[in-house]
C-alpha positions in Angstrom: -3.8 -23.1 -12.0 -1.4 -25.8 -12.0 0.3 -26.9 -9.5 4.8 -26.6 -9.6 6.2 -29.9 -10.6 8.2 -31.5 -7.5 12.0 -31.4 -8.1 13.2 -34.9 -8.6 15.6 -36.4 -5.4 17.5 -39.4 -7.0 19.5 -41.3 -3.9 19.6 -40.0 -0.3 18.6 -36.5 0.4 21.3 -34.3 1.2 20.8 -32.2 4.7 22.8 -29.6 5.7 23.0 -28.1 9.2 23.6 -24.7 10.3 24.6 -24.2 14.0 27.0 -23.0 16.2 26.0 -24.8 19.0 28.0 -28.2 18.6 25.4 -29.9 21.0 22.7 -29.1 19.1 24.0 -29.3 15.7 25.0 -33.3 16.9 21.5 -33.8 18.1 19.7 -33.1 14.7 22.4 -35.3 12.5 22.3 -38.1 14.6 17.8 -37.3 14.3 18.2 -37.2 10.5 21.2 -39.3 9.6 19.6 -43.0 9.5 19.9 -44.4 5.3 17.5 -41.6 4.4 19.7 -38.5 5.0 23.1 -37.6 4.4 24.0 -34.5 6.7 26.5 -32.1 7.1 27.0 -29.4 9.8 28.8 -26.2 9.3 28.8 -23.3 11.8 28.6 -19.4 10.2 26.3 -17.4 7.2 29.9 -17.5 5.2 30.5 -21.2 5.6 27.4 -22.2 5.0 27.0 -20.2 1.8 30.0 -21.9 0.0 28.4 -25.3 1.9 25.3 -25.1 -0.2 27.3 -23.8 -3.3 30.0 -26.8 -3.0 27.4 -30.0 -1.5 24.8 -29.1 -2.9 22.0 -30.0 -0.4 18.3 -30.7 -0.7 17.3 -29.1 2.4 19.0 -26.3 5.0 18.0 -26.8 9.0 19.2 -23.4 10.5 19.8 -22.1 13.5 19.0 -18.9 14.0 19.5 -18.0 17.6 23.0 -17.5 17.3 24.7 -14.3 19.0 27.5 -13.3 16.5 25.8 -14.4 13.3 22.3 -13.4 12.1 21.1 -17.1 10.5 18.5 -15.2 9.1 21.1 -13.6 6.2 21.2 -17.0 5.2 17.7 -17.6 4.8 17.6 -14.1 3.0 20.6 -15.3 0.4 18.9 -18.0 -0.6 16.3 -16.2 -1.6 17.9 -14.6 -3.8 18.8 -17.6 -5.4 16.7 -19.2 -8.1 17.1 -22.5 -7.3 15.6 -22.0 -4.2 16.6 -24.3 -1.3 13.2 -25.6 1.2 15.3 -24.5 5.0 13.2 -25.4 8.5 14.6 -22.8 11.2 15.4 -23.6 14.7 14.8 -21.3 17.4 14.4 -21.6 21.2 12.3 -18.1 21.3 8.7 -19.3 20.4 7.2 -16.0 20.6 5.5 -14.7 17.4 7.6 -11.9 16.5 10.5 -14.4 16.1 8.7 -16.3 13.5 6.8 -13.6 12.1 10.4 -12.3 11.2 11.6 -15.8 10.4 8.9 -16.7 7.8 9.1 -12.9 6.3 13.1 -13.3 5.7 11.5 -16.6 3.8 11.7 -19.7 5.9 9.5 -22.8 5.3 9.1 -23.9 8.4 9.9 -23.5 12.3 10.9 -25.9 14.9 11.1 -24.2 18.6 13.9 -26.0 20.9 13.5 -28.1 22.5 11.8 -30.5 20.5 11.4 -34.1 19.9 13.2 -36.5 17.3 10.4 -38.0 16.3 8.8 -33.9 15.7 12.1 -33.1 13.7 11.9 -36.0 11.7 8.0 -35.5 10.7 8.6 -31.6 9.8 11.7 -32.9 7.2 9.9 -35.4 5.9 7.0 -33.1 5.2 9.2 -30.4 3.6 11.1 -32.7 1.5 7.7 -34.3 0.0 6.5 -31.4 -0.9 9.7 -30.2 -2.8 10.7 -33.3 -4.0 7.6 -35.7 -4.2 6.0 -38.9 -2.1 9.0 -40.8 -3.3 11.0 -39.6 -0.7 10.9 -42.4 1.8 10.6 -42.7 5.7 12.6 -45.0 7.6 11.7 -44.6 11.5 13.8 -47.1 13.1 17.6 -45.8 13.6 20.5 -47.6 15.2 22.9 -45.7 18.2 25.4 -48.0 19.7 23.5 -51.2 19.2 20.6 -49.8 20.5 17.6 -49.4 17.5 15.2 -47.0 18.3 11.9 -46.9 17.2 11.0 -43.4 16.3 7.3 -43.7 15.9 6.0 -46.1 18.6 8.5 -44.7 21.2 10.6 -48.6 21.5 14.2 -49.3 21.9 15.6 -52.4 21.1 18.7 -53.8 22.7 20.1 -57.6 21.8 16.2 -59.7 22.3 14.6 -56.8 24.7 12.3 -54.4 23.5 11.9 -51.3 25.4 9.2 -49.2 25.9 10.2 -45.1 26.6 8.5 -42.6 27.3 8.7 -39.2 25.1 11.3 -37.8 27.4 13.4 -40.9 28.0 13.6 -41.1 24.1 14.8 -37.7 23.7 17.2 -37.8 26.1 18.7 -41.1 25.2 19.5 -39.1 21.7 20.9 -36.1 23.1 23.6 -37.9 25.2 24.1 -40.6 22.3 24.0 -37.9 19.7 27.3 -36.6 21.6 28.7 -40.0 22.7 32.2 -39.6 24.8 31.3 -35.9 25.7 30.1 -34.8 29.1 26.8 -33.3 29.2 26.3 -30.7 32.5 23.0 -31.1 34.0 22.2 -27.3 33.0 22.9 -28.4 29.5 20.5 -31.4 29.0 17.9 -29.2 30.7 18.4 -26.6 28.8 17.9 -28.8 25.6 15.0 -30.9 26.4 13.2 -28.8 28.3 14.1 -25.0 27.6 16.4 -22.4 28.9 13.1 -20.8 30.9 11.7 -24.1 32.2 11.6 -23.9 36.1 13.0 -27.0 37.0 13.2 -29.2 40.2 17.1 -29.9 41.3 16.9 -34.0 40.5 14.6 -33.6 37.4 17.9 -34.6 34.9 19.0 -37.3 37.5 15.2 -38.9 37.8 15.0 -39.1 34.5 18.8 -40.8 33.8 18.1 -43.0 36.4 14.7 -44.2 35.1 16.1 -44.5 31.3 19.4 -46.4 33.3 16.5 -49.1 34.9 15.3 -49.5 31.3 18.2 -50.1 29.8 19.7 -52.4 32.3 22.4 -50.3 32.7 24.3 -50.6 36.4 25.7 -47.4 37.0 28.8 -48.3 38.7 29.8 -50.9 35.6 27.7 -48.4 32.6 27.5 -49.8 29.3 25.3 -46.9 28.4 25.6 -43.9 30.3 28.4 -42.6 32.8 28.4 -39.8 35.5 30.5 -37.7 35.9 30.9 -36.6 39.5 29.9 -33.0 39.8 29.1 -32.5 36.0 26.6 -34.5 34.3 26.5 -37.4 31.9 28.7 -38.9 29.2 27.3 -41.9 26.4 29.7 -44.2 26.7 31.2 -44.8 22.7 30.4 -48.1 21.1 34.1 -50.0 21.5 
């Protein structure tokens, strides 16, 4: 039997996110949105709907953990369309019921939270080849306030320095950057990188701040980079 043409992408693929989690939703645009993708971010099923009637996108990312708003009845309109619409769910319940449910209501694939850039970037990339053909390109090198990061070999670049990171380091330097001039709580950082039921140690977040601080050359009293904020957390400084 024959295998289904690939649709034909002309120009940067169009992304749209679906979250109600403004942290999150940040995280995966500033992941994606590097020359290749175009992305959007939208919060509720309704929204969303008229989002992929109106833009038009070439793929859906979903999340579908949230608490007033099933993101599954997305996943389930589409399918009702005929021009169906490839759509990676995100969900920080890994157990197999979840995606037993998520795949039957018709998902494509399934990223558990936390994950890594470099992971989110590989399952899009996959998803969109095999919708729309090899053409669609990969660029792994993306640029957050002057600082390029190296997707695939796990290097920053700032002015002449390269910098080598670590998986963690990486992933947290994109979570603050990805919401540059907001403070991130300690609880929130962990619960993003390393999952709501992770049993943590009190000074994991600040070990690893101050370790990603020593790469970047960043003083902490005089931060180019990355602030504290006494009795809260963190806050990427925006580019001036």
């Amino acid at each position: 039997m024959a295998m289904p043409r690939a649709r034909i992408l002309r120009g940067p693929g169009r992304v749209l996110v679906v979250s109600t989690d403004p942290a999150l939703a940040r995280f995966v645009q500033l992941t994606l949105n590097h020359g290749v993708y175009l992305t959007k971010a939208v919060g509720g099923t309704p929204v969303a709907i008229d989002a992929v009637a109106l833009w038009k996108p070439h793929l859906v990312v979903v999340d579908i953990d949230r608490p007033d708003d099933d993101g599954l009845d997305l996943v389930r309109s589409r399918e009702e369309r005929r021009d169906r619409l490839p759509l990676i769910a995100l969900t920080k319940r890994g157990d197999l019921k979840t995606k037993l449910a998520a795949f039957e209501a018709g998902v494509d694939d399934i990223v558990t939270v936390p994950f890594s850039p470099e992971e989110l970037v590989a399952r899009v990339l996959a998803l969109m080849r095999r919708t729309y053909g090899d053409e669609v390109p990969f660029v792994p090198v993306i640029t957050v306030a002057g600082l390029k990061i190296d997707l695939l070999n796990q290097r920053v670049r700032s002015g002449s320095s390269t910098l080598r990171m670590t998986a963690m380091e990486q992933a947290l330097l994109y979570f603050l950057a990805s919401n540059r001039g907001e403070t991130m709580t300690r609880e929130q950082i962990l619960d993003q990188l390393w999952g709501p039921d992770y049993l943590a140690e009190s000074n994991l977040v600040d070990r690893h701040v101050r370790n990603l601080r020593a790469k970047l050359k960043d003083d902490w009293r005089r931060p180019r980079y990355i602030a504290t904020v006494p009795g809260k957390g963190y806050r990427f400084i925006p580019a001036a």
